[in-house]
C-alpha positions in Angstrom: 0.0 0.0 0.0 2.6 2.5 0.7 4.3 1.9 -2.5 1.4 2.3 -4.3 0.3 5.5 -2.6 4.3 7.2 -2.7 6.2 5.7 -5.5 4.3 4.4 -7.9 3.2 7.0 -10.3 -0.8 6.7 -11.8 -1.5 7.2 -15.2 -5.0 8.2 -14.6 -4.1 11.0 -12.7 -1.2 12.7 -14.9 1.7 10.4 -13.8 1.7 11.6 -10.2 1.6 9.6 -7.2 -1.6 9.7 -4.9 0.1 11.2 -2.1 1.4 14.3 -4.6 -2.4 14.4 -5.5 -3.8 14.5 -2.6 -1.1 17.0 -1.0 -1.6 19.6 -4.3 1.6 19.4 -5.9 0.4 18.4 -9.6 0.6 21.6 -10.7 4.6 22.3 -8.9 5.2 18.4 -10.1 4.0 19.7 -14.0 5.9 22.4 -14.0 9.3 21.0 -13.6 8.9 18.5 -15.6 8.2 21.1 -18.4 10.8 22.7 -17.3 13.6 19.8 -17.6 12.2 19.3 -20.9 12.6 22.4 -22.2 16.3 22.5 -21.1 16.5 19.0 -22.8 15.0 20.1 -26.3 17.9 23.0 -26.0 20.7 20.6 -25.6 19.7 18.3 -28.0 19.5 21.8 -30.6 22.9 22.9 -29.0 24.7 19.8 -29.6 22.8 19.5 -33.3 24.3 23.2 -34.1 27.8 21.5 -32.9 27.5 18.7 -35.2 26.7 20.3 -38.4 
């Protein structure tokens, strides 16, 4: 049970786990993972620019 409600993230509500849901962090949880994407789409346009 503990696992479930800590670790294990649930597709049905945005790949968070329960406890993040119930505690209100979606939206802080969203936003850095938008965030670490965005930094990865510029690497991978740095290292493109570097190549060519």
């Amino acid at each position: 049970m503990e696992h479930y409600n800590d670790v294990r993230l649930n597709s049905a509500i945005g790949y968070i786990t329960p406890k993040d849901m119930l505690a209100g962090r979606q939206q802080e949880i969203h936003a850095e993972r938008d965030r670490k994407l965005e930094e990865a789409r510029k690497q991978r346009q740095i290292r493109r620019q570097q190549a060519a």
